[in-house]
C-alpha positions as CSV (number, residue, x, y, z in Angstrom):
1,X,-59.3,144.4,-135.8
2,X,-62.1,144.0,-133.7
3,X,-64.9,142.0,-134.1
4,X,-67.3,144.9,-133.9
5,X,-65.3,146.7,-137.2
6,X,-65.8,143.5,-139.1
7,X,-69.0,144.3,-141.4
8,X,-71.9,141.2,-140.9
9,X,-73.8,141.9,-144.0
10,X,-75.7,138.7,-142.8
11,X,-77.0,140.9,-140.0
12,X,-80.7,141.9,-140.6
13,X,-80.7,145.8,-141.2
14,X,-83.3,147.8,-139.7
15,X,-85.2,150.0,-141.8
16,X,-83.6,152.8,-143.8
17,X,-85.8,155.8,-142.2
18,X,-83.1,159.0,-142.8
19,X,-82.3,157.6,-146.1
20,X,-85.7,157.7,-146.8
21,X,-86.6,161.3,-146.1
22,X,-83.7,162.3,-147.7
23,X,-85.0,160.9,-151.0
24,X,-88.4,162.0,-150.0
25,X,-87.1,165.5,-149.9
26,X,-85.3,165.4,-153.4
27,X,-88.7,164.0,-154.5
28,X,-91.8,166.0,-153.4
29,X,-90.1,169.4,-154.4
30,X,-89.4,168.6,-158.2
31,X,-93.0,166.4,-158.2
32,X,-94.9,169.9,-157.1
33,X,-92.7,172.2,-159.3
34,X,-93.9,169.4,-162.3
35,X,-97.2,169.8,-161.0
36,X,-97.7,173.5,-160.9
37,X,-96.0,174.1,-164.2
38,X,-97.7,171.4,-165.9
39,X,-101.4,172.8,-164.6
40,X,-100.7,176.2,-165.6
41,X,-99.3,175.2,-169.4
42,X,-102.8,173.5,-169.3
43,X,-105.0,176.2,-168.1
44,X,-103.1,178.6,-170.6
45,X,-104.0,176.4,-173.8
46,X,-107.6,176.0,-172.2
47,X,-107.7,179.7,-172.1
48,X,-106.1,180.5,-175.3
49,X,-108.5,177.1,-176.9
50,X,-111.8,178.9,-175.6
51,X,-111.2,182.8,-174.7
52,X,-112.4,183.8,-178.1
53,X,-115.8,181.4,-177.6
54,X,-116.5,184.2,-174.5
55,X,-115.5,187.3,-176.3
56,X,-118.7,187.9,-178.3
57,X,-120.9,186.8,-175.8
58,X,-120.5,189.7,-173.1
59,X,-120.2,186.7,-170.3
60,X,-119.2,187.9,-166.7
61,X,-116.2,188.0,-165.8
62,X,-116.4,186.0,-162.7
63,X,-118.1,183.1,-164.7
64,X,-115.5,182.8,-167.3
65,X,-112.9,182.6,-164.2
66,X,-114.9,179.6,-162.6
67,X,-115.0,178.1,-166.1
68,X,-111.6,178.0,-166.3
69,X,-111.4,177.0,-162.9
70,X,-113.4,174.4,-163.3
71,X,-110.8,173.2,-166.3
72,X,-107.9,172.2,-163.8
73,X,-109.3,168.8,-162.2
74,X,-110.0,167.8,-165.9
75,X,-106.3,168.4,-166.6
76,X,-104.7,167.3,-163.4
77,X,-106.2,163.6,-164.1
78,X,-103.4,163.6,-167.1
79,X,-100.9,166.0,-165.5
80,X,-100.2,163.8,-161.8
81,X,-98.7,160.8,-163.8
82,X,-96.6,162.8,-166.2
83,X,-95.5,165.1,-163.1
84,X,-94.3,161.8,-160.8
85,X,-92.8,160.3,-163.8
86,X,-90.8,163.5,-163.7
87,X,-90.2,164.1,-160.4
88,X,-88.4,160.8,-160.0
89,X,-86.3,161.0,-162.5
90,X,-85.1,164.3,-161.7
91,X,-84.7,163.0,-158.2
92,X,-82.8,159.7,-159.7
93,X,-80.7,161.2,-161.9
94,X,-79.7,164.2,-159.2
95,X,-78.6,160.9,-156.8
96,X,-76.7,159.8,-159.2
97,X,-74.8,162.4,-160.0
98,X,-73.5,163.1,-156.3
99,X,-72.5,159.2,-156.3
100,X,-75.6,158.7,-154.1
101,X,-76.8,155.4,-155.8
102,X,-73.5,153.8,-155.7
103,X,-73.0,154.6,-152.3
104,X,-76.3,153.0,-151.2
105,X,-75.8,150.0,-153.1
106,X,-72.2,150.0,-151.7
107,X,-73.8,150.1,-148.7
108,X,-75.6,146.3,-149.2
109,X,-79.2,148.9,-149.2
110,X,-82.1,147.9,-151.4
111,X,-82.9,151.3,-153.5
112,X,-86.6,149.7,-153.7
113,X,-86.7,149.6,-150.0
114,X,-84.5,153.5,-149.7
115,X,-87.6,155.0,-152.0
116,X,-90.4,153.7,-149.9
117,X,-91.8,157.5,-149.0
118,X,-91.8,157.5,-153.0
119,X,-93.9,154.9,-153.7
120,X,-96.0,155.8,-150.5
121,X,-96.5,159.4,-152.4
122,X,-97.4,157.5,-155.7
123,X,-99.8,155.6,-154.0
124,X,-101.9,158.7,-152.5
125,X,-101.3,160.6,-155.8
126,X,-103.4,157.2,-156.9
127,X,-105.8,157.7,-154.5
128,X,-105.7,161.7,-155.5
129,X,-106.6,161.3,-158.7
130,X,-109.5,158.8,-157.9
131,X,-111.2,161.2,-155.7
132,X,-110.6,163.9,-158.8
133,X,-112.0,161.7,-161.2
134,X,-115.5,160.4,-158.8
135,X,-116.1,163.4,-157.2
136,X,-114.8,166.4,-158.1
137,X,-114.6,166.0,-162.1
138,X,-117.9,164.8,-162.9
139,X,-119.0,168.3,-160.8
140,X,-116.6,170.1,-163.2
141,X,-118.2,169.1,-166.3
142,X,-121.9,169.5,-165.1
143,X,-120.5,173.0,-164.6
144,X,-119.2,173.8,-167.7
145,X,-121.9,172.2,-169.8
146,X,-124.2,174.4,-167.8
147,X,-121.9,177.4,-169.2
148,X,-121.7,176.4,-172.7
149,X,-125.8,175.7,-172.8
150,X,-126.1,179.2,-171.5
151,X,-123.8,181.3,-173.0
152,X,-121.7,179.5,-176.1
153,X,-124.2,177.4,-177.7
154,X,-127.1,180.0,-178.4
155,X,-129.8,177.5,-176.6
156,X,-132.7,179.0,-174.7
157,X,-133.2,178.5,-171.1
158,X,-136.2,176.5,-170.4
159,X,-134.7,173.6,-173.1
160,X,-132.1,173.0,-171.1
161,X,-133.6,170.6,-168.8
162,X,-135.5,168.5,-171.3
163,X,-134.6,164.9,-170.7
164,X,-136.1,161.8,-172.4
165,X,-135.4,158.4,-171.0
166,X,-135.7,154.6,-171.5
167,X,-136.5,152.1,-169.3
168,X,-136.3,149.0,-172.0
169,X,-136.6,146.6,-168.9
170,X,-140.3,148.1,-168.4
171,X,-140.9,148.9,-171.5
172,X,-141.6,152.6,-171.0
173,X,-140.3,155.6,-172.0
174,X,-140.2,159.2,-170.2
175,X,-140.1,162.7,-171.6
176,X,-139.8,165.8,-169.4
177,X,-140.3,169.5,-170.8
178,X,-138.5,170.1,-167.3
179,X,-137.2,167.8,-165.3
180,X,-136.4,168.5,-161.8
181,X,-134.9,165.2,-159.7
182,X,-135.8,166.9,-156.2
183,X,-139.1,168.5,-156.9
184,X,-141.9,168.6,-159.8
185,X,-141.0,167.9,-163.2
186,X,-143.1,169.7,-165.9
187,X,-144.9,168.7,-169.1
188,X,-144.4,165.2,-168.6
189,X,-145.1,162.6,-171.2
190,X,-145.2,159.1,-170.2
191,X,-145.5,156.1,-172.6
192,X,-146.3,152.3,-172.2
193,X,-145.4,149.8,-175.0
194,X,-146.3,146.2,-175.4
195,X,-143.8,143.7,-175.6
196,X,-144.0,143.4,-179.4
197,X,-143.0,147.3,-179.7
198,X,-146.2,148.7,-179.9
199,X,-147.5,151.5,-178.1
200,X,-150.0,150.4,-175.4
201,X,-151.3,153.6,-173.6
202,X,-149.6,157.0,-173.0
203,X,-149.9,159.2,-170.2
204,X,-149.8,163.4,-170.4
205,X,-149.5,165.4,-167.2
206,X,-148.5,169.2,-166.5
207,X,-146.9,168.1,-163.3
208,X,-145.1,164.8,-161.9
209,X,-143.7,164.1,-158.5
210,X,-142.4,161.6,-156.9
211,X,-142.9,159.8,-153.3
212,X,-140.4,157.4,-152.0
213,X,-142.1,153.8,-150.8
214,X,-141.9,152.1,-147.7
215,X,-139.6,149.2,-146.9
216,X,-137.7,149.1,-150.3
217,X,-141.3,148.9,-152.2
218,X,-141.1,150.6,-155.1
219,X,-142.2,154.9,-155.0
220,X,-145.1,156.3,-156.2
221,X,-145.7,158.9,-159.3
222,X,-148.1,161.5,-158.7
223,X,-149.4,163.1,-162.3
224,X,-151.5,166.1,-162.2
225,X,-153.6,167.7,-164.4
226,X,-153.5,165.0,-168.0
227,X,-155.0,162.7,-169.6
228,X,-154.5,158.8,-170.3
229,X,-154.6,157.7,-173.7
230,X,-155.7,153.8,-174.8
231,X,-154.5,152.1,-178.1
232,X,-156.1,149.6,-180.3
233,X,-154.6,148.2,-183.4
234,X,-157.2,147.1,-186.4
235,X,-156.5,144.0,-188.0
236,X,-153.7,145.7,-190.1
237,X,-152.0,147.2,-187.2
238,X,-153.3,150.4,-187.6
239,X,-153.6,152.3,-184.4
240,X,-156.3,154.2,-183.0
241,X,-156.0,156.2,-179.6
242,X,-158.8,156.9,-177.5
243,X,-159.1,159.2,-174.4
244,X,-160.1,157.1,-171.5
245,X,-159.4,159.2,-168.2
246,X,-158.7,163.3,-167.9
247,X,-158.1,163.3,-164.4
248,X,-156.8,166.2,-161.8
249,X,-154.0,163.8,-159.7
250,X,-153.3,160.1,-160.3
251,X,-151.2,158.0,-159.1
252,X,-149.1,154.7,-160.6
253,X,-146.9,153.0,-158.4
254,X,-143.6,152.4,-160.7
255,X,-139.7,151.1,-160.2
256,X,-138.0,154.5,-161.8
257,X,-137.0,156.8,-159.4
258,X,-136.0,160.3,-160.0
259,X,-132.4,159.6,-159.5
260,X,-132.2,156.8,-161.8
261,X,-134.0,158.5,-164.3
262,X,-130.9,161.6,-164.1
263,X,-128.5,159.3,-163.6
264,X,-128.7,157.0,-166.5
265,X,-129.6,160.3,-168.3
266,X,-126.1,162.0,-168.3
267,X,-123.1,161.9,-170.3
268,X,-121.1,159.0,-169.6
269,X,-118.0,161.4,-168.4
270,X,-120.4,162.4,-166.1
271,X,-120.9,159.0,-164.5
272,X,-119.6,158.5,-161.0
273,X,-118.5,154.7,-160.3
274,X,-121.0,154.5,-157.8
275,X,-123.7,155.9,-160.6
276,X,-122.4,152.9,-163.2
277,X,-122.8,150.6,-160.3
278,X,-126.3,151.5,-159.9
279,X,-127.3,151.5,-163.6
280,X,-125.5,147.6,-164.3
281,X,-127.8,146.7,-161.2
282,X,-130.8,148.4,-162.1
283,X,-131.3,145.9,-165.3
284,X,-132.8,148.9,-167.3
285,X,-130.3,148.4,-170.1
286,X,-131.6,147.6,-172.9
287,X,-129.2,145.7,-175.0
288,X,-125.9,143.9,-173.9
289,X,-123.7,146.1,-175.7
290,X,-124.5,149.1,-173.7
291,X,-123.8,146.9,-170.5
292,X,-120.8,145.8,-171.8
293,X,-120.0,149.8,-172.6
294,X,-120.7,150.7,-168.8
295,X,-119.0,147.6,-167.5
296,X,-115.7,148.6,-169.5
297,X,-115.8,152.3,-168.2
298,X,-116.3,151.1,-164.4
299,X,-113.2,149.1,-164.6
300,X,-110.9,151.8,-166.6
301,X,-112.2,154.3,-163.9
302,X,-111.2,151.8,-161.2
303,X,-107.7,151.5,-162.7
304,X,-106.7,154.3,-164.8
305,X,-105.4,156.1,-161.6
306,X,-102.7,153.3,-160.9
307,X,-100.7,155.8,-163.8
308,X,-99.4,157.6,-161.3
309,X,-97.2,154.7,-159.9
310,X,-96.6,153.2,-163.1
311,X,-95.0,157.0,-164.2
312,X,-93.2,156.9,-161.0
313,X,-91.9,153.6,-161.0
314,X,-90.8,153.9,-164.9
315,X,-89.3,157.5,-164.1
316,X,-87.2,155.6,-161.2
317,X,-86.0,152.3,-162.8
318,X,-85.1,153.8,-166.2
319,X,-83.3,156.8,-165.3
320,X,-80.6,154.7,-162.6
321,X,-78.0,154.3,-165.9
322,X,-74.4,155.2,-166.1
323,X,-73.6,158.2,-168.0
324,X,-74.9,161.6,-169.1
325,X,-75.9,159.2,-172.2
326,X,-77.0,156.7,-170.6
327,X,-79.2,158.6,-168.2
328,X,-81.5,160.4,-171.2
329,X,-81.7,157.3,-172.9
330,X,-83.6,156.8,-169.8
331,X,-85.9,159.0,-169.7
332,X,-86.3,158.9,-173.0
333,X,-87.5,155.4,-172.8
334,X,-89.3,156.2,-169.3
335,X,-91.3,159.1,-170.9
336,X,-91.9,157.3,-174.1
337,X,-93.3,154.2,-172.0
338,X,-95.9,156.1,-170.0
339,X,-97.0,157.5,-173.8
340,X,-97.2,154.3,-174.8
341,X,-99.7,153.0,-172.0
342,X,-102.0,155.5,-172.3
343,X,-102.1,154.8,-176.4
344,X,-102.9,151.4,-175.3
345,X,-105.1,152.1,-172.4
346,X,-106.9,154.2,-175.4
347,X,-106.3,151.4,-177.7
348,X,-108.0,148.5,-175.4
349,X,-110.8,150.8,-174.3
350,X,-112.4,151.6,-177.8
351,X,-112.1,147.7,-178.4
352,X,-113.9,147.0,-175.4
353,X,-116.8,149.3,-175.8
354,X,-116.9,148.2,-179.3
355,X,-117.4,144.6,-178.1
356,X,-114.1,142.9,-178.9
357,X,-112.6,142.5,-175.5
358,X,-114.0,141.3,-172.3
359,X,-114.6,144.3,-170.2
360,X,-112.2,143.5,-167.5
361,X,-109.1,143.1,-170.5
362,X,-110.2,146.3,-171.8
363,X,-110.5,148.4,-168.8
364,X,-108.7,147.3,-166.6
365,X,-105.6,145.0,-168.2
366,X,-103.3,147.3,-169.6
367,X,-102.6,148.8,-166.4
368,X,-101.9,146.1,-164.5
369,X,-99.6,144.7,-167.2
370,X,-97.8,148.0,-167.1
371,X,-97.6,148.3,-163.1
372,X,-96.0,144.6,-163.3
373,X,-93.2,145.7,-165.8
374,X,-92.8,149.4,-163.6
375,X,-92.5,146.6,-160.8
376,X,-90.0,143.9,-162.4
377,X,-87.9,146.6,-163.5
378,X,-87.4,148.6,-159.9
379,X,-86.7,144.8,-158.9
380,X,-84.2,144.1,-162.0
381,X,-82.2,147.2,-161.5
382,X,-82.4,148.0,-157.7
């Protein structure tokens, strides 16, 4: 025998590239098959959920297509981790059965290192749902609110875009009959409190704009058509308000701009990270708790998308088990995992706006913990 047939498993081995795209291939067709059939069992319950809402309301049928349209991003954010969790396990358990594993580990190959494409694919399905759930959800649900406050809940038109906000920091508060963040906002209502609570003077105007300062200084609010109201407080508190200006335009230099103002004004679902950012700087919260609620959702948006790896890495490690038995205790215990880290993501997140967990733990913690054990057990069982 030759010294070249003698096997050096010393040798370093170079990477593992045609093993690679061989498991990529027995991969990326199951994990789009998942996803497909996954989104349209979705859409079907969304339409069979909220069909009957449009049916009385003789709503276009183009509309109710965009709404439902509209209803897939929502849906994929929950359907990509299920769908690689899948995928992978299909793919493992298909391997398996043609004596694939056992000839790779034969082989002195690292099944870690064989599924790199895999974990490549995880990681931009990762990065997928991220850019789903910053910029393309919060769109989608502006969307269908807009359709529901027009056709499903019966409100009129011009009360739509009535807005009242707080700015505890300054201790002012802002109502808008209309507001509009890139032009003039109607019937606006503008009120100054001192720092013991009490109202201090309150502005009325048919019209507000806005005019961005120089240099970072803040912008300037331009009232038209009101009146400026004073208060004085007897001896017993009572208040009496006095008209001292009616006035045609005037102007108040002030920190709220038009985006903050929409911005801290929507739904929380409808935050953006970069929005949450902006508010937590802005120091316009009013109370801790509400910072520590905002602080809690920007980490659980930061890390929530990591459950895609985390399903893929569960649906590989669990599923590489001798026997037909063996193999759907597996996935059994794969699929059953992935339930259980989104009960505890749930679980961690309602403590932590509540106040009982540090932000970070609440938001973010859980999936990190479960992307270590996804990790440890690829290692354990490679």
């Amino acid at each position: 025998m030759s010294l070249k047939t003698i096997p050096n498993h010393s040798r370093s081995r170079s990477f593992p590239a045609r093993l690679c795209r061989h498991l990529f291939g027995e991969f990326i067709f199951p994990l789009l098959c998942a996803l497909l059939a996954f989104s349209v069992l979705f859409l079907l319950n969304d339409v069979f959920d909220d069909l009957p809402d449009f049916s009385g309301n003789q709503v276009p049928l183009h509309l109710i297509a965009w709404y439902f349209l509209c209803k897939l991003p929502l849906n994929l954010l929950n359907v990509v981790p299920m769908s690689a969790l899948l995928a992978t396990s299909f793919m493992t358990v298909l391997l398996g059965k043609n004596n694939e594993l056992c000839a790779m580990r034969s082989a002195g190959l690292s099944l870690a290192v064989c599924a790199s494409y895999i974990w490549i694919t995880a990681l931009a399905l990762c990065l997928g749902v991220w850019f789903l759930g910053e910029q393309v959800v919060p769109r989608c649900q502006q969307e269908l609110q807009a359709v529901q406050n027009q056709w499903l809940e019966d409100k009129p038109v011009n009360q739509q875009r009535q807005l009242l906000f707080h700015n505890y920091a300054g201790r002012r508060s802002w109502f808008f009959q209309d507001f509009q963040p890139l032009g003039r906002s109607a019937a606006v209502v503008l009120r100054q409190y001192h720092p013991d609570g009490r109202t201090a003077w309150v502005l009325t105007a048919e019209q507000a704009v806005w005019q961005q300062g120089q240099d970072g200084a803040d912008g300037i609010w331009e009232f038209q058509h009101g009146q400026v109201y004073n208060y004085e407080y007897s001896g017993q508190g009572i208040p009496k308000r006095e008209l001292t200006e009616s006035f045609a335009s005037w102007k108040k230099t002030l920190p709220e701009t038009p985006s903050d103002i929409g911005e801290q004004s929507k739904n929380l679902e409808m935050l953006t990270m970069g929005e949450i950012r902006s508010i937590l700087a802005s120091g316009s919260l009013n109370s801790e708790k509400n910072r520590n609620l905002l602080s809690v959702l920007f980490w659980h948006r930061l890390s929530f998308p990591l459950a895609s790896l985390i399903g893929a890495l569960f649906g590989f490690a669990l599923t590489m088990a001798e026997g037909r038995a063996g193999v759907m205790r597996g996935f059994a215990s794969a699929v059953g995992l992935l339930v259980l880290f989104y009960v505890v993501g749930q679980f961690t997140l309602v403590l932590g706006k509540n106040g009982y967990l540090p932000p970070f733990v609440a938001g973010a913690l859980p999936e990190l913990l479960f992307l270590g054990a996804g990790i440890f057990m690829v290692y354990k069982r490679q």
